[in-house]
C-alpha positions in Angstrom: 86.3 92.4 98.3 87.8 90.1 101.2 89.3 93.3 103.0 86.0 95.4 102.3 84.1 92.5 104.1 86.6 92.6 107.0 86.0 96.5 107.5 82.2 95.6 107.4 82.4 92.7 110.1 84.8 95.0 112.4 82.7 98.0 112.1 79.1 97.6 111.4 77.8 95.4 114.5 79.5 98.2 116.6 77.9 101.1 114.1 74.4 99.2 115.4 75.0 99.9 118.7 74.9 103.7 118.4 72.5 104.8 115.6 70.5 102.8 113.6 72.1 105.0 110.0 74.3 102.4 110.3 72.9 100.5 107.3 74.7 103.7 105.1 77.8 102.5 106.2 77.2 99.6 104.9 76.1 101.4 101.7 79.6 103.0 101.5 81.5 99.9 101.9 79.4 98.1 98.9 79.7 101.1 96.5 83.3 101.5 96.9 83.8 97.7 96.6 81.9 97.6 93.4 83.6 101.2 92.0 87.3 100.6 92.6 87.9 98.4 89.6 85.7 100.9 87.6 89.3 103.1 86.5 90.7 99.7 85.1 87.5 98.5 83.4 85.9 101.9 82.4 87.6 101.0 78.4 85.5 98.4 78.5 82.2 99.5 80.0 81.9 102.4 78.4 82.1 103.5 74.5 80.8 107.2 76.1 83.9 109.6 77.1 81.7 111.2 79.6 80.6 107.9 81.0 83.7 106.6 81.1 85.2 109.4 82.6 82.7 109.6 85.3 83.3 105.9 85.5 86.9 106.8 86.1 86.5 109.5 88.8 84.4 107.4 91.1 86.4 104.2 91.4 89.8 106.6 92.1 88.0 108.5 95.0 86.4 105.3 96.1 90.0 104.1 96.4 91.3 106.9 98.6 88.6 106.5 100.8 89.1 102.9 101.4 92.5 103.3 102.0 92.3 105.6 105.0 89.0 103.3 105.8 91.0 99.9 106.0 94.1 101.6 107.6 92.1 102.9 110.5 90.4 99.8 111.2 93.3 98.0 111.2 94.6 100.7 114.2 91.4 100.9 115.7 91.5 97.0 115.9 95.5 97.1 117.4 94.3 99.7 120.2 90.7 97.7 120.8 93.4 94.4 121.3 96.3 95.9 123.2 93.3 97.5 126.0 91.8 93.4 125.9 94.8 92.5 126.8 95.7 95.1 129.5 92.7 93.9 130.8 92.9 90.6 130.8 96.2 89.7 131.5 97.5 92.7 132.7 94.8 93.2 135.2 94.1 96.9 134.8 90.7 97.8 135.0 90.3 98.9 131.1 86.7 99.1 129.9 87.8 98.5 126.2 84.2 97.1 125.0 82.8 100.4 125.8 85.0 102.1 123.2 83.7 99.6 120.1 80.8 102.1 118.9 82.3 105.2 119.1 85.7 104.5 118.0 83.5 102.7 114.5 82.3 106.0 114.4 85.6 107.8 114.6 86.7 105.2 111.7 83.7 106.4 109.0 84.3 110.3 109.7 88.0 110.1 109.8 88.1 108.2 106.6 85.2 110.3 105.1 87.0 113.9 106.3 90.6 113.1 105.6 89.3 112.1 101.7 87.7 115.5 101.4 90.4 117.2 102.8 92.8 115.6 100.3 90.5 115.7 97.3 90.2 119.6 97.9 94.4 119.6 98.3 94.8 117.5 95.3 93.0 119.5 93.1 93.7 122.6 94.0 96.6 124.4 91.9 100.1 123.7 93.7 101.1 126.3 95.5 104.7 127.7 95.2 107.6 126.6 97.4 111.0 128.8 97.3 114.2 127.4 98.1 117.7 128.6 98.5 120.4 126.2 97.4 123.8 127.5 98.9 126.8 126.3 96.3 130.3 126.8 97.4 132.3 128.4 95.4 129.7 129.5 93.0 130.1 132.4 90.5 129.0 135.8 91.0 127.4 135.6 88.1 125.2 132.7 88.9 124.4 134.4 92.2 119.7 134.0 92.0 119.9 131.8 89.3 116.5 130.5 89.4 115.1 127.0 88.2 111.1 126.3 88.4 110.5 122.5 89.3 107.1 120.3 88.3 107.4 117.2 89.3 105.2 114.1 88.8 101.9 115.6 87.2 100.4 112.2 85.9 98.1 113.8 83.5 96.1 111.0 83.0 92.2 109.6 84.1 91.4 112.8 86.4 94.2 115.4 85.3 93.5 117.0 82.0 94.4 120.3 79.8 92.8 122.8 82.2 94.3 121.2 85.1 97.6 121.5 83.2 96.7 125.4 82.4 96.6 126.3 86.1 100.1 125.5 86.6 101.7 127.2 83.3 100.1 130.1 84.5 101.4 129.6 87.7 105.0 129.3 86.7 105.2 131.6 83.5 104.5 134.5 86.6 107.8 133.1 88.6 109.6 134.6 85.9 112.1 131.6 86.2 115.5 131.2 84.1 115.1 127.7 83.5 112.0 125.3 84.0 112.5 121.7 84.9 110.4 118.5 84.3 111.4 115.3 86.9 109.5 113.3 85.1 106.0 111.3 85.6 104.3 113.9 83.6 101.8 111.2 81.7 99.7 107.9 82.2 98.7 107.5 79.8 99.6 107.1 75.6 100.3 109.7 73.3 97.2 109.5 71.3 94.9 109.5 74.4 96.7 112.3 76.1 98.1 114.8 73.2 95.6 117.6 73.9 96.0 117.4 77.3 99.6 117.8 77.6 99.6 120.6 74.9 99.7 123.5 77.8 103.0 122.9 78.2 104.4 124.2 75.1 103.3 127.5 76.7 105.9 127.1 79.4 108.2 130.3 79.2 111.8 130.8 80.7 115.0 132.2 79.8 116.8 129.1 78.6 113.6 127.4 78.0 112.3 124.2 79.5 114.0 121.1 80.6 112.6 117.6 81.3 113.9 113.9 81.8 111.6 111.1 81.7 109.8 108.9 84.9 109.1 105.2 84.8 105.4 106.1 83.9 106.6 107.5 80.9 107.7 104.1 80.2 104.9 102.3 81.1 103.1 104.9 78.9 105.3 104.3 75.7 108.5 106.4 75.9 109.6 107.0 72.7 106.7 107.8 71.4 106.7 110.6 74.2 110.2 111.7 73.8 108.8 113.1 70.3 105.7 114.3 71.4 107.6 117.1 74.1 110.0 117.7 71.7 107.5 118.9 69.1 105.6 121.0 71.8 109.3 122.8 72.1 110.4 121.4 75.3 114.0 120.3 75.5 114.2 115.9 76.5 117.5 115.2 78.4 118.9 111.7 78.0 122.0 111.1 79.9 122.9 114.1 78.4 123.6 117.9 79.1 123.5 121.4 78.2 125.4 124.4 78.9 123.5 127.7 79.8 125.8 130.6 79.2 123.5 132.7 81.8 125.0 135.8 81.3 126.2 138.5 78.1 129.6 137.6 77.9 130.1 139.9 74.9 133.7 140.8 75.0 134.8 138.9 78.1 138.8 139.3 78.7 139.5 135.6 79.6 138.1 132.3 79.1 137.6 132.1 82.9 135.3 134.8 82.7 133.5 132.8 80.1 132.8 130.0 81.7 132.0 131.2 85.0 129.3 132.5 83.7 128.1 129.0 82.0 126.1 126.5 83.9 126.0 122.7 83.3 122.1 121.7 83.1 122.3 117.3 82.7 119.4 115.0 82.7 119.1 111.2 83.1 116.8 108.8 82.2 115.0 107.1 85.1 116.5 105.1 87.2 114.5 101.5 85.7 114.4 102.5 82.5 116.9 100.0 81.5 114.8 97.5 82.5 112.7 98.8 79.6 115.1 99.7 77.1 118.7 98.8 77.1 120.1 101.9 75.4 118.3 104.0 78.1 120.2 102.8 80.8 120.3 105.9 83.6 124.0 107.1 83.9 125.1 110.3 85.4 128.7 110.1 84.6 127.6 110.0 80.6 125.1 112.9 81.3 128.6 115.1 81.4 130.0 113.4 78.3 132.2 116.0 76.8 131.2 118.8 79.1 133.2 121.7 79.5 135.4 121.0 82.5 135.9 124.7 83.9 132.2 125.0 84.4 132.3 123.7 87.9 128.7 124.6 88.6 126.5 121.1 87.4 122.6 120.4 87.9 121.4 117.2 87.1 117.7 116.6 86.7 116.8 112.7 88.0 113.9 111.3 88.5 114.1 108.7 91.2 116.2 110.3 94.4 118.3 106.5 94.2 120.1 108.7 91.7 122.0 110.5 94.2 124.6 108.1 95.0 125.7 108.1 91.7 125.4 111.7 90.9 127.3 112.8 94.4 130.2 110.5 92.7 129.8 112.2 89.1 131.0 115.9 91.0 126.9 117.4 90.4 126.7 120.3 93.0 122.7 119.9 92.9 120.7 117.1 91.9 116.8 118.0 91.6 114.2 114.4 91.6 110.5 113.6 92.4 109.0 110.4 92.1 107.7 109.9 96.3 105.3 112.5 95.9 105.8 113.0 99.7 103.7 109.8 100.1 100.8 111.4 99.0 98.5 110.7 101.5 99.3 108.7 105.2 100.4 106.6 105.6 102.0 105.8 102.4 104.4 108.6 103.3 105.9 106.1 106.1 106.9 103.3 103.6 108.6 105.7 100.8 111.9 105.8 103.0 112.0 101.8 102.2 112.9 102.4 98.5 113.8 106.0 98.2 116.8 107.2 100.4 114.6 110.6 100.5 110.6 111.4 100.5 111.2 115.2 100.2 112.8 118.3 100.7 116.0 119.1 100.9 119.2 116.8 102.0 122.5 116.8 101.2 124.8 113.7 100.2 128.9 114.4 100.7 129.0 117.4 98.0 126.2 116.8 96.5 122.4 118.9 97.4 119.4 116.6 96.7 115.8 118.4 96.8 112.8 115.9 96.1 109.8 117.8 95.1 106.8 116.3 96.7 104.9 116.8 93.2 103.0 118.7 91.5 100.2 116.4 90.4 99.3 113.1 92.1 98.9 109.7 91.1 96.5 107.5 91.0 92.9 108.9 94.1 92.4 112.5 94.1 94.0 112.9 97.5 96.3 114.5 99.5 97.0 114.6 103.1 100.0 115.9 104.7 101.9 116.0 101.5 101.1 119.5 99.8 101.8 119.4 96.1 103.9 122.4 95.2 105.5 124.3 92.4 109.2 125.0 93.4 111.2 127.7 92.6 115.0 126.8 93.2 117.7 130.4 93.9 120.9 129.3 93.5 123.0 131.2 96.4 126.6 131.5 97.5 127.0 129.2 100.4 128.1 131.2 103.4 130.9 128.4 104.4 
């Protein structure tokens, strides 16, 4: 409430100045100051689904619209200040009282239009992003091995079954030899989200689909998850591995043919989930407990990038994570690099490849801006040096 009525005391006398609509400013700043807490109270206020639901939908908007809102004022304040003072002490002649109107104005529409813009993103189905990941030395017969990567779907208050539809559509068309999950698929518990998660037992690949749990999986209840995507089919990876034998191997001559066509797929637990349960303490080096050690070609799946450091020392040639979600929105994208050691893309640490999928839901408002969500198709290729 405090920073909606410092938006309204830095904006609206200067709003008055230019057009007298100004009081639907003010309209907009008390409906998303009494919406916002709707998502967290809408249990309480409504018995109704669709009510609360609805309930649900407006407080989250009304929270990506404030952000940009508050953000901009605080930058339209910074430049109004820096030209006062070029003015007044620095004795330039800056007319920076003859900005206060319209730069109110470019506040509202800015805020307004970069909310639509990332409501329309957010929603939309993620679009596909292909990515070569050059391995040294990696076997011929691994050559356009292909993984498909969802990351961070948080189906949840405004993502539901149909939502969840879209992109198993999307990826059963890739044609992909293995599917991987980065975790953050839910927020929400097992009894409130069961249906809406159910899509994903239609997930097809070659070796089937792979996923390692997020730390909203254990805010969620993470056991009681762990079952749930095991009974759709799907294949939960703690601190443990697989190997994918990826091609017929029917009468191989040697064991070195064998294995060079095998491929080490490993999965952590998040990196916090520790701090939730003891025995799920994230650890890369135990993920390859008893693998095979000719298969020199290893893919761990980790949620939280932070991983890396770890993974790079564990001898992983590839290392896929989410978790930043690319920021999202701006500027949130700005402060992920004080956590996260990457936001997104793909970076390399010593040996080791990292890619960070920028998501493939979002979290929390409907919005994003400058940080496409994306479905991502991973080619394993022979590195050229």
């Amino acid at each position: 409430m405090l920073l909606h009525a410092y938006m309204a005391m830095r904006l609206l006398p200067a709003l008055a100045m230019l057009t007298p609509a100004w009081p639907l400013a003010l309209a907009a700043l008390v409906i998303s100051a009494i919406t916002i807490p709707m998502p967290f109270a809408s249990r309480r206020i409504a018995a109704n689904a669709t009510l609360g639901n609805t309930l649900k939908w407006v407080g989250l908007i009304s929270m990506g619209w404030f952000s940009s809102m508050f953000v901009l004022t605080v930058a339209r304040d910074a430049g109004l200040l820096i030209a006062w003072l070029a003015s007044t002490l620095g004795g330039l002649h800056v007319r920076w009282d003859t900005g206060l109107p319209w730069s109110a104005l470019a506040v509202l529409v800015l805020a307004t239009l970069t909310t639509l813009i990332g409501f329309i993103n957010a929603r939309r189905t993620a679009s596909v992003k292909r990515v070569d990941i050059p391995i040294r030395g990696l076997p011929t017969a691994l050559e356009g091995f292909t993984i498909a990567q969802l990351s961070d779907i948080h189906v949840g208050p405004t993502i539901k079954s149909a939502y969840i539809q879209r992109i198993v559509d999307a990826v059963n068309r890739l044609g992909a030899d293995a599917i991987a999950i980065t975790g953050d698929l839910v927020d929400g518990s097992v009894a409130e989200l069961r249906e809406h998660i159910a899509p994903l037992a239609g997930l097809r690949a070659r070796h089937g689909t792979f996923v390692v749990t997020g730390n909203h999986e254990y805010y969620a209840g993470a056991h009681a998850w762990i079952a749930e995507l095991r009974r759709l089919g799907l294949k939960v990876l703690l601190n443990e591995h697989v190997v994918l034998q990826t091609r017929n191997v029917r009468g191989a001559q040697n064991d070195e043919e064998l294995f060079e066509s095998q491929l080490v797929l490993a999965g952590v637990t998040d990196y916090t989930a520790g701090h939730f349960d003891a025995a799920h303490q994230s650890d890369p080096h135990l993920a390859l407990f008893d693998a095979p050690p000719l298969v020199h070609t290893r893919v761990l799946l980790a949620h939280q990038p932070r991983s890396a450091p770890l993974a790079a020392q564990a001898g992983y040639q590839l290392q896929l994570s989410g978790h930043t979600h690319g920021g999202q929105f701006f500027p949130w994208n700005l402060f992920v690099p004080m956590q996260q050691p990457f936001t997104a893309g793909l970076h390399r640490l010593h040996d080791t490849w990292i890619y960070v999928s920028r998501g493939t839901g979002y979290w929390g408002p409907p919005k994003r801006f400058g940080a496409p969500s994306e479905i991502t198709l991973l080619t394993l290729v022979t590195a050229l040096n």
